[in-house]
C-alpha positions in Angstrom: -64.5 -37.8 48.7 -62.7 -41.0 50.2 -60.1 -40.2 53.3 -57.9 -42.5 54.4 -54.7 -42.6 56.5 -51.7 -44.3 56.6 -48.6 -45.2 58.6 -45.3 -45.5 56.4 -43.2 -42.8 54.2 -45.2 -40.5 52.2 -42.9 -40.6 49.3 -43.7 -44.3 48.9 -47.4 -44.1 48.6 -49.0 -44.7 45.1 -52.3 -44.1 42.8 -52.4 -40.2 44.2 -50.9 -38.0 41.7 -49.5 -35.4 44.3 -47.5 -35.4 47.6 -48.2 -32.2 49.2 -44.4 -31.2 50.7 -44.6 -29.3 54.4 -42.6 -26.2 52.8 -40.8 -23.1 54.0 -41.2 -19.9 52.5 -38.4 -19.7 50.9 -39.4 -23.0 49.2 -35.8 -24.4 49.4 -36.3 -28.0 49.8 -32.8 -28.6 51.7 -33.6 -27.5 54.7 -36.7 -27.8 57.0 -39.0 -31.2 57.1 -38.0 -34.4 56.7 -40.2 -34.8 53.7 -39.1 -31.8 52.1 -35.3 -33.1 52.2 -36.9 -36.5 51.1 -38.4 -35.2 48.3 -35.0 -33.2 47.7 -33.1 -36.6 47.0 -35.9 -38.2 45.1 -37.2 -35.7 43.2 -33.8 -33.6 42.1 -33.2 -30.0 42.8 -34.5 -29.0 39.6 -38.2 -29.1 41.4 -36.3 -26.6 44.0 -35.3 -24.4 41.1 -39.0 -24.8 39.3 -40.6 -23.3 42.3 -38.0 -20.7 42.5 -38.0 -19.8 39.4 -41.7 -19.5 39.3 -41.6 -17.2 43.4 -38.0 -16.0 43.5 -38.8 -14.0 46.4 -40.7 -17.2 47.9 -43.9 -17.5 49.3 -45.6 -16.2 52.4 -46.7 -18.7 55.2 -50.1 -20.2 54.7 -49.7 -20.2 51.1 -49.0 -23.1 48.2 -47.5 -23.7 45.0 -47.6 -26.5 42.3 -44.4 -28.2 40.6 -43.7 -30.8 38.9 -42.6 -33.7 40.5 -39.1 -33.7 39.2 -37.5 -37.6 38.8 -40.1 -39.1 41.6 -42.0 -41.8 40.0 -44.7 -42.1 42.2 -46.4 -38.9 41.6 -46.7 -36.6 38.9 -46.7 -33.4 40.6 -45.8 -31.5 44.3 -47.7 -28.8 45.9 -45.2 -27.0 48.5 -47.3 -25.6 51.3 -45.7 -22.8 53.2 -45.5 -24.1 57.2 -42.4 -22.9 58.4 -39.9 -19.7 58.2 -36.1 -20.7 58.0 -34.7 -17.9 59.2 -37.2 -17.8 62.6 -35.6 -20.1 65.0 -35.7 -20.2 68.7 -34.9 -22.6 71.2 -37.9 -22.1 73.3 -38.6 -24.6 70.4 -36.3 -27.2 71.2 -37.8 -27.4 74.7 -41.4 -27.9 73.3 -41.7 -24.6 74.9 -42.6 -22.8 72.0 -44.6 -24.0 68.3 -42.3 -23.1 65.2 -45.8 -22.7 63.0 -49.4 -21.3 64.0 -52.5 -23.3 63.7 -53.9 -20.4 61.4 -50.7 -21.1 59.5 -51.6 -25.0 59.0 -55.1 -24.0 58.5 -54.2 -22.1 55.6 -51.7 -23.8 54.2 -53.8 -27.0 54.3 -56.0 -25.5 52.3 -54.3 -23.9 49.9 -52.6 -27.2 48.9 -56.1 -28.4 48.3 -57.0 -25.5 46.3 -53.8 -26.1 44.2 -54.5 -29.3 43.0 -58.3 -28.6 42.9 -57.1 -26.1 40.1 -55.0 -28.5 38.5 -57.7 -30.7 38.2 -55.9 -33.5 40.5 -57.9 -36.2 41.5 -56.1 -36.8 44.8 -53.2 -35.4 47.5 -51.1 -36.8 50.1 -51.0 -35.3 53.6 -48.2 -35.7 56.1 -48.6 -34.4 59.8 -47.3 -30.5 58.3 -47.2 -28.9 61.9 -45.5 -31.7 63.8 -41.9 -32.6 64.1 -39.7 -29.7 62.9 -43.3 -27.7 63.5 -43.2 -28.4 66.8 -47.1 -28.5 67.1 -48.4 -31.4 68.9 -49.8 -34.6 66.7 -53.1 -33.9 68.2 -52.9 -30.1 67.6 -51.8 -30.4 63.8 -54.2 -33.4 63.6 -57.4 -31.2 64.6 -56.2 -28.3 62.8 -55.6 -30.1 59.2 -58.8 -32.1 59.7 -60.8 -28.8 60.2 -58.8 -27.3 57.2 -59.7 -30.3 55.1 -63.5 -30.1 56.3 -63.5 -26.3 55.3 -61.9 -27.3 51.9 -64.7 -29.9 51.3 -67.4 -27.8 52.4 -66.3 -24.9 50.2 -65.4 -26.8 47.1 -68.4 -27.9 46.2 -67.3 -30.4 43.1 -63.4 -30.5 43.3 -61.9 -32.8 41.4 -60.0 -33.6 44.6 -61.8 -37.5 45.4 -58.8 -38.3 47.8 -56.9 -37.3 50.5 -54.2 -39.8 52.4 -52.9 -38.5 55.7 -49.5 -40.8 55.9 -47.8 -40.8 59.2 -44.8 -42.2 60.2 -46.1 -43.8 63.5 -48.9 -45.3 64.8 -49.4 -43.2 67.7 -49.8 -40.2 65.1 -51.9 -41.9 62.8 -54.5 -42.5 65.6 -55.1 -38.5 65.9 -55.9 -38.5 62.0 -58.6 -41.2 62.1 -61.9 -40.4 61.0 -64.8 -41.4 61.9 -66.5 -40.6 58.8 -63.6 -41.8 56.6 
């Protein structure tokens, strides 16, 4: 299992079949990360409709589904991980007062999206930062939390056809959280 990470936009990395999208429940691609309205404009809104049409009701948080990856070239398929609520906003947030997602949320989620393209039988997945930004978990707190997640996954899997696993971040300063000793 190789693990590396990486600072630039997700959406641009290639030889990993699938971009794992920081999703809300409702799986509507419109509105929530920055990587989920990337992957919006790239992509098409027919991946948006695949997943609804697959969960109309949507997900719940902590869970993840498969797609296609619509018109995006540089992967063959998204898994839409279940981070956030749309409709649960307060502006404790804002202030940094208040986390918009749970690290038993990332935990779960992480590893669902894992287990997704395990049972796809994708050989590899890319990561962004799920909890941070719109998340409003610190880098160091969604860093710790998805690295744990990822360790569970691994320890758990036993021979997943999962071989690799890129963490891209936009910064450097959030990069450095993800880096692995063991990598």
């Amino acid at each position: 299992m190789r693990i590396r990470v990486e600072v630039g936009d997700a959406t641009e990395i290639r030889g990993v079949p699938a971009l794992v999208v920081p999703a809300n429940k409702q799986l509507t691609l419109g509105w929530g990360s920055h990587v989920a309205e990337r992957v919006l404009k790239l992509a098409g809104a027919e991946v948006e409709r695949e997943a609804l049409t697959a969960h109309p009701k949507g997900i719940e948080l902590g869970e993840a589904v498969l797609t296609s990856a619509g018109r995006m070239t540089s992967f063959t398929h998204l898994v839409h991980a279940a981070v956030l609520d749309k409709f649960d906003f307060n502006p404790l947030f804002l202030l940094k007062l208040k986390a918009r997602t749970s690290r038993e949320t990332l935990s779960r989620a992480t590893r669902a999206a894992l287990e997704r393209a395990s049972a796809a039988g994708l050989s590899g997945v890319v990561f962004t930062p799920m909890g941070a930004g719109i998340g409003g978990m610190s880098d160091a707190r969604c860093a710790e939390t998805m690295l744990a997640a990822i360790d569970d996954f691994l320890g758990r899997s036993g021979s997943s056809p999962v071989q690799e696993i890129v963490i891209a971040c936009f910064k450097d300063k959030t990069a450095n959280y993800f880096q692995r000793r063991d990598a």
